[in-house]
N, C-alpha and C positions, 0 to 999 in steps of 0.2 A: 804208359801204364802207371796206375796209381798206388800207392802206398796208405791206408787208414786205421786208423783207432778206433778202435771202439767201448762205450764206456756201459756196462748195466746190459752185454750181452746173455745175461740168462733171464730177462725179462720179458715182457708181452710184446713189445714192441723190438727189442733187441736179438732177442732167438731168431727172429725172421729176418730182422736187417744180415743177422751175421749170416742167413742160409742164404738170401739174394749176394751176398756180395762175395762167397767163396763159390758161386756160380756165375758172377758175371767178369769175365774175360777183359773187362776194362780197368780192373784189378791184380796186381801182380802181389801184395801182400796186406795180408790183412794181422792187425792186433788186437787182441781184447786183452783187458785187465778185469781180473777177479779174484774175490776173495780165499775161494776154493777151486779147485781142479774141474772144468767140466768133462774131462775125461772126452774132447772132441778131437781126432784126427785129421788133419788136410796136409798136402805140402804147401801151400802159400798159407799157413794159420801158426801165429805164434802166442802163445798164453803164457802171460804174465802174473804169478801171483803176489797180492799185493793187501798192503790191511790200510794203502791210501793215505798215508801217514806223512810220506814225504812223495815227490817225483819218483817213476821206476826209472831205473837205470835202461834206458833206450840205444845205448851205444853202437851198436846193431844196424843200427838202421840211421843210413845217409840224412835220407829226408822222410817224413810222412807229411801229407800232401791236406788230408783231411781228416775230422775230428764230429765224431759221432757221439755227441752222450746223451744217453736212454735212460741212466739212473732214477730210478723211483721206488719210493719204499711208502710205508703207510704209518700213522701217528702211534698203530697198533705194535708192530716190530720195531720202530723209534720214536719209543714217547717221549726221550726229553729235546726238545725244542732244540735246543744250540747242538745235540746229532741231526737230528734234521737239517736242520739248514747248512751244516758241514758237508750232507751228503746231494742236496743241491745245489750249495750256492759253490763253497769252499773247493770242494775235488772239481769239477768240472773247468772251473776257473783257475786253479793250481797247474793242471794237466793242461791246459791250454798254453797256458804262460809259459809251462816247461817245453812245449813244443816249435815254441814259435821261431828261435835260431834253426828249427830242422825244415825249416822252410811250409811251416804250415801255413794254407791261404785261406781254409774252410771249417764252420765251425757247424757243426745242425744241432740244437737241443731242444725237444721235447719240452713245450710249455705246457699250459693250459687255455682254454676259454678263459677270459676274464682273466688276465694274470695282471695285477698292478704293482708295485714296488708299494704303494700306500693302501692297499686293500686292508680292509677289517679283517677277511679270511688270513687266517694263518698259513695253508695252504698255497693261496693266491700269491698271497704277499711277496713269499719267499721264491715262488718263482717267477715273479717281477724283477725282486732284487737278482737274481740269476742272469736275467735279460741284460740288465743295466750292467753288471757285471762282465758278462760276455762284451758286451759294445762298448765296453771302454776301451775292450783290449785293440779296437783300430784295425783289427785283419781285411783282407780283402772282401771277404764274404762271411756274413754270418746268416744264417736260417734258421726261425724261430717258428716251430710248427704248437699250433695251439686248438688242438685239438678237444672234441667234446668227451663223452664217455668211450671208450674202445673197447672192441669186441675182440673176442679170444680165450684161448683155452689158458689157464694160468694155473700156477702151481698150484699157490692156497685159494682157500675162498673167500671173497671179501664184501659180506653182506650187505653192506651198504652200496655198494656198486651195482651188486647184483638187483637190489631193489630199482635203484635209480635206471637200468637196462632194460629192467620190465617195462615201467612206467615210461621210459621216452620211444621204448618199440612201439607205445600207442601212439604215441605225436609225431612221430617222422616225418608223416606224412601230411602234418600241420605246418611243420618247418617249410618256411618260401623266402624268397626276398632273403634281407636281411637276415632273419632268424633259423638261415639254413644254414650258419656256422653251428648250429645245435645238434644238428643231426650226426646219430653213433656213425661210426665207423670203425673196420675190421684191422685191425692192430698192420696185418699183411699189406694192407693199401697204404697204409701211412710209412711203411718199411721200404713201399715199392717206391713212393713218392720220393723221398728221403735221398734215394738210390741218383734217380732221376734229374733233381735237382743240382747233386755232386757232380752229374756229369756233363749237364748244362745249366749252369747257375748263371740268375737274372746279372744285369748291373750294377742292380744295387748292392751297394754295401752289406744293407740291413733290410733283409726280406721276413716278411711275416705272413704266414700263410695260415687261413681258418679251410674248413673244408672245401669250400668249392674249390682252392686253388690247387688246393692236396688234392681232391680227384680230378681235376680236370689235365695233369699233370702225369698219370698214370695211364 
């Protein structure tokens, strides 16, 4: 049984990973870090609050096995740039490195389509440099899921997404080939994926998954 982290569990993608994973029995404890209390009960659930500042004190815990970050925010709640990329590039990479004497093997982080380290996107950029960051760190396994727009129910609303959602619900169905790493998909498939992967993860070192691999997976 496993031991896992997890990073940005009160988001789109993260609220579902933490509900799949204090449901599935191949898990003996689960941890999230957050800024605030989410007021959630389990016996295998331990919450950490944390303002990300330094490493949390994990002392608790022998080993944790693997390393979930889901962290995402938008230009709109973090407009200044060097917070951004703290909150992608720096904490995920912090917490990974503080984990790695606890025998951590596994790492999943939430990319994008199009993620480059030298993108013009700002956006992109920074979750390229993420990539590169993670892969430096040499673990057994790392999964980079780079997903197109996601579906789901989210706190606030983010207009610009939500246009972008209307407009490719017309083209789904245009995506083939190649160009059906574009097609949306539901936050909960990529959570189920996620799950999946931890439990059977490829040989590769460094796996990258666009959609077809994410649903085909679930």
């Amino acid at each position: 049984m496993k031991t896992i982290l997890i990073l940005g569990s009160s988001g789109l993608v993260g609220k579902n990973l933490l509900i799949a994973a204090l449901k599935n029995s191949d898990y003996s404890q689960v941890i999230i870090l957050n800024r605030r209390p989410s007021h959630i009960e389990h016996p295998k659930l331990t919450e950490i609050i944390t303002d990300f500042s330094t490493p949390p004190n994990l002392d608790n815990f022998l080993t944790i096995d693997s390393l979930f970050s889901c962290l995402g925010t938008t230009r709109k709640k973090t407009p200044r740039k060097e917070d951004y990329r703290r909150l992608e590039v720096t904490v995920p990479t912090m917490i990974a490195k503080s984990l790695i004497h606890k025998g951590l093997s596994q790492i999943h982080y939430i990319s994008s389509i199009g993620a480059k380290p030298y993108s013009s996107s700002f956006y992109l950029r920074v979750k390229g440099e993420a990539e590169v960051a993670l892969t430096e760190l040499e673990l057994p396994h790392l999964h980079i899921y780079r997903p197109s727009l996601l579906m789901g129910e989210r706190r606030e609303t983010r207009l610009t997404e939500d246009i972008w959602s209307a407009i490719f619900s017309q083209m789904d169905l245009f995506f083939s080939g190649k160009a059906t790493k574009y097609k949306r998909m539901k936050a909960v498939d990529l959570a189920e994926s996620m799950i999946d992967f931890d439990l059977h993860p490829t040989l590769e070192t460094v796996s990258i998954y666009h959609y077809d691999e994410i649903m085909e997976s679930i």
